[in-house]
DSSP file (Angstrom, degrees, kcal/mol; ACC not computed):
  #  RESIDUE AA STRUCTURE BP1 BP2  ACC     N-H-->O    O-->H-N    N-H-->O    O-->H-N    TCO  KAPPA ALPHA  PHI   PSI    X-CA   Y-CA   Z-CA
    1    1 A X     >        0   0    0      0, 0.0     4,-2.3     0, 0.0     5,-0.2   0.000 360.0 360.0 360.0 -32.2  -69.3  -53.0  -79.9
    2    2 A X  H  >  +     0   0    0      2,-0.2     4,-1.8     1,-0.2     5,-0.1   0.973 360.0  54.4 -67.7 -51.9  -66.4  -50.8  -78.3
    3    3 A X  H  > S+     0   0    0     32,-0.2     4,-3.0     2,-0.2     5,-0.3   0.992 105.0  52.7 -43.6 -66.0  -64.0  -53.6  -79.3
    4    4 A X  H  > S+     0   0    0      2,-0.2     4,-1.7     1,-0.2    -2,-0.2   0.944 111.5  48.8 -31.9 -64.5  -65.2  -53.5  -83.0
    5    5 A X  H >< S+     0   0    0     -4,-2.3     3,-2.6     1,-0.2     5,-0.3   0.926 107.9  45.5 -36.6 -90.8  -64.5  -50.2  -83.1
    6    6 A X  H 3X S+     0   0    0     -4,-1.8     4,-5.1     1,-0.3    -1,-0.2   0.807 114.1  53.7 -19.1 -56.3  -61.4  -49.9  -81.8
    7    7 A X  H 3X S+     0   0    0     -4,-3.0     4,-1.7     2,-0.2    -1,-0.3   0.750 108.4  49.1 -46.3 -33.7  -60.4  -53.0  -84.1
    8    8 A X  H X< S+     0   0    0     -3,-2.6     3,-1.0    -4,-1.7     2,-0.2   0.597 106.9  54.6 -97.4-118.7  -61.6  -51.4  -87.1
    9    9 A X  H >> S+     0   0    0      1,-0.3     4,-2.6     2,-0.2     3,-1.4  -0.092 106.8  56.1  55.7 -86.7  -59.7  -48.5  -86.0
   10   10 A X  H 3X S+     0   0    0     -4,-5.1     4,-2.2    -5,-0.3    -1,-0.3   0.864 109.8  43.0   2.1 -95.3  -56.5  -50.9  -85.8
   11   11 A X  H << S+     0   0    0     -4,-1.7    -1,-0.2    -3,-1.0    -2,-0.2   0.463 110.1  48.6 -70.0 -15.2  -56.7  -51.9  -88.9
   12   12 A X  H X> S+     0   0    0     -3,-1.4     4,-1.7     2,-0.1     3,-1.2   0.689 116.0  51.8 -92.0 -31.9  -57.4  -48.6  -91.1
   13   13 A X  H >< S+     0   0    0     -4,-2.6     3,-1.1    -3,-0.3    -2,-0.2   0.997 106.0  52.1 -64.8 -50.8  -54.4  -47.1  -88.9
   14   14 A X  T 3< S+     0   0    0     -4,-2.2    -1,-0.3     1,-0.3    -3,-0.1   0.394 110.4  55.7 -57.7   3.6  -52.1  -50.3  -90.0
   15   15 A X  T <4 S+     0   0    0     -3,-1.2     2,-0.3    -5,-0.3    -1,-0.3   0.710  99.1  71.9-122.4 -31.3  -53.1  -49.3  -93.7
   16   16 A X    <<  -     0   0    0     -4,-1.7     2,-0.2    -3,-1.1    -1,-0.1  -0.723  68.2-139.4-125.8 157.1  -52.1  -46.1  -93.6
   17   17 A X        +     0   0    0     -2,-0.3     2,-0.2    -3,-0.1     3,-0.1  -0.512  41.2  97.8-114.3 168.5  -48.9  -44.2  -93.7
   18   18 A X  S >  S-     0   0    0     -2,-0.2     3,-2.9     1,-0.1     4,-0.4  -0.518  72.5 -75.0 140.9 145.0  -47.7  -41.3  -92.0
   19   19 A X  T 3  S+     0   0    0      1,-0.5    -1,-0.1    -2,-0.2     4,-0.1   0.181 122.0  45.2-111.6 -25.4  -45.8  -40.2  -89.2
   20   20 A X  T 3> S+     0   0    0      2,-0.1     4,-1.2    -3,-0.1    -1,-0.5   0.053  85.9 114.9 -81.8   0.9  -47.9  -40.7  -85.9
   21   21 A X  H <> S+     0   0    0     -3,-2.9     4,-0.8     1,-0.2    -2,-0.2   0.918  80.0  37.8 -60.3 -34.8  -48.7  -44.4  -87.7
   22   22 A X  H  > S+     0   0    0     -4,-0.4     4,-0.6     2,-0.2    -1,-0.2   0.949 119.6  49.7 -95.4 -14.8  -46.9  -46.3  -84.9
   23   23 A X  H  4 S+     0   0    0     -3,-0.2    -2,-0.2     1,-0.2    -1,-0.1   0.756 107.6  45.7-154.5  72.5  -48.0  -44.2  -82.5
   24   24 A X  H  X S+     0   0    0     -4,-1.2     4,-1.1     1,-0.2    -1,-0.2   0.358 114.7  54.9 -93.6 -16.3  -51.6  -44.0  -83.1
   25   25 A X  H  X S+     0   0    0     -4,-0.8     4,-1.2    -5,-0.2    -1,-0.2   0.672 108.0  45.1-102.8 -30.6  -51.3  -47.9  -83.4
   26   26 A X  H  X S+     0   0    0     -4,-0.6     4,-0.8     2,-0.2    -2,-0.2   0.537 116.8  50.5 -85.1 -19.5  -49.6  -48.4  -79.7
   27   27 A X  H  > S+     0   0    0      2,-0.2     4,-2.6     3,-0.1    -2,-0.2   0.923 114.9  49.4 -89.0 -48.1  -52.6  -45.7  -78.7
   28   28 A X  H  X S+     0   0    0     -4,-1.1     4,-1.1     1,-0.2    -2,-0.2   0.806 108.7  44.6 -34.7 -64.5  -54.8  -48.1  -80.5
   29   29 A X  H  X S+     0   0    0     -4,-1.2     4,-4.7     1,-0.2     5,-0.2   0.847 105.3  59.8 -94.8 -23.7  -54.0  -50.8  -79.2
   30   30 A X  H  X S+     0   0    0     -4,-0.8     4,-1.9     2,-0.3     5,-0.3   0.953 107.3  50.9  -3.1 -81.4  -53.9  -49.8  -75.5
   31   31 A X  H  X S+     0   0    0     -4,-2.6     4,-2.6     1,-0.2    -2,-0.2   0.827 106.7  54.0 -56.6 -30.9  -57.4  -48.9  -75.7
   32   32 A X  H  < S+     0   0    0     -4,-1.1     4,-0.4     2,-0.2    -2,-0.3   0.977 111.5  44.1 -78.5 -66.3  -58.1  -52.3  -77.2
   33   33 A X  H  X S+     0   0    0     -4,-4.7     4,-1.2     1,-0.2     3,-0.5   0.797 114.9  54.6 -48.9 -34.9  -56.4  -54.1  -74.2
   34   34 A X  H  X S+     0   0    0     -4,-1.9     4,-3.1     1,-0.3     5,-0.4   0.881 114.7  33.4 -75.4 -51.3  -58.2  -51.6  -71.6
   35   35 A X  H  < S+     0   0    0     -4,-2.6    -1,-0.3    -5,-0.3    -2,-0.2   0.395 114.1  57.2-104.3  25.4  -61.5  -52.0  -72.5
   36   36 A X  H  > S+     0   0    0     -3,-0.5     4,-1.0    -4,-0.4    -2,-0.2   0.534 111.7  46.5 -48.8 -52.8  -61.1  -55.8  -73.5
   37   37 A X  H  X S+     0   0    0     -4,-1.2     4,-3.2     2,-0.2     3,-0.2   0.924 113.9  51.7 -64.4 -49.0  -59.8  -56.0  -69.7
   38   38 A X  H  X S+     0   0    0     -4,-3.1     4,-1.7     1,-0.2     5,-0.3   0.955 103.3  56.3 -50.4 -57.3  -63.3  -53.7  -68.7
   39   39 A X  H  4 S+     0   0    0     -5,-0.4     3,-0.4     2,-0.2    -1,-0.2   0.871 112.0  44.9 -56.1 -45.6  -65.6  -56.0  -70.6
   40   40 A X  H >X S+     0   0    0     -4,-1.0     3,-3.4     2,-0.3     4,-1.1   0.952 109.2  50.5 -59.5 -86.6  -64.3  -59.0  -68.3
   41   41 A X  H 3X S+     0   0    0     -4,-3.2     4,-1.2     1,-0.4    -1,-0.2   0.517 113.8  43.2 -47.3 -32.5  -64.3  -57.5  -65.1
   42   42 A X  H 3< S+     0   0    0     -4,-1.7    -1,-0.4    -3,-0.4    -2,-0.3   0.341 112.7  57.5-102.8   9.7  -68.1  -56.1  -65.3
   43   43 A X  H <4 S+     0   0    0     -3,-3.4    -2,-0.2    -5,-0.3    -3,-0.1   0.504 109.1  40.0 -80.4  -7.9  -69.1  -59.3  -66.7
   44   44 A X  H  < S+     0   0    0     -4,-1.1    -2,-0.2    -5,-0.1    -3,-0.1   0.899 111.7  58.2 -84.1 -40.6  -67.8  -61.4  -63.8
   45   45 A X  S  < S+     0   0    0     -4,-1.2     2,-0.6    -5,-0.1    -1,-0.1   0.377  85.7  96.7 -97.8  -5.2  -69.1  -58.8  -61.4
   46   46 A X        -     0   0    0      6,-0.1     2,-0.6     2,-0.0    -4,-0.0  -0.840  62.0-158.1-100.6 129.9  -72.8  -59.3  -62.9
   47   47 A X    >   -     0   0    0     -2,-0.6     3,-0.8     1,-0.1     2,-0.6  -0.923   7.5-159.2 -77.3  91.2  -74.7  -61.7  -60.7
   48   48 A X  T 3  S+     0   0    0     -2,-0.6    -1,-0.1     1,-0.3    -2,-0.0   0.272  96.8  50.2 -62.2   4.0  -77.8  -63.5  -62.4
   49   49 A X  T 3  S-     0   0    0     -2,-0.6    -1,-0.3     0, 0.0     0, 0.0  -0.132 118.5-112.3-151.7  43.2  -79.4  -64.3  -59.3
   50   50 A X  S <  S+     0   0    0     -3,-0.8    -2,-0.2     1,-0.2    -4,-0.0   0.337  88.5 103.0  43.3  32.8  -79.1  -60.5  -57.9
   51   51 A X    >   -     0   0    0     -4,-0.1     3,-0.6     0, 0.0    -1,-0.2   0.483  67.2-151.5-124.8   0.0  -76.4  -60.9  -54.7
   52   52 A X  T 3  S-     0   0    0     -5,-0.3    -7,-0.1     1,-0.3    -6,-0.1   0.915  76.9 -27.3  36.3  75.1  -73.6  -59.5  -56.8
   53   53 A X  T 3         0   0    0      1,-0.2    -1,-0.3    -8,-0.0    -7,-0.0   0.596 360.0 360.0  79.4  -1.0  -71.1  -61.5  -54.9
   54   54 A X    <         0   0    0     -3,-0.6    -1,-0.2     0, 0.0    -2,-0.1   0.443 360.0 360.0-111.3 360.0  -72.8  -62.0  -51.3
């Protein structure tokens, strides 16, 4: 859901002009990499069978 955001976020920033647009778009897409990277890392780290790694 954080991704959506962020994407739609992206894309209204890429539509519009103005003087921070590239970099509110670099800020953008930052966040987008970061918490792309975050979703990974706590979905590898979740164990289905409770031993979280042990």
């Amino acid at each position: 859901m954080i991704g959506l955001g962020i994407e739609t976020a992206i894309e209204l920033a890429d539509a519009a002009e103005g003087e921070n647009r590239d970099e509110l778009l670099a800020k953008l897409s930052a966040t987008h990499a970061l918490s792309k990277s975050t979703m990974w890392e706590l979905r590898q780290s979740v164990d289905p069978h409770g031993r979280n790694g042990r």
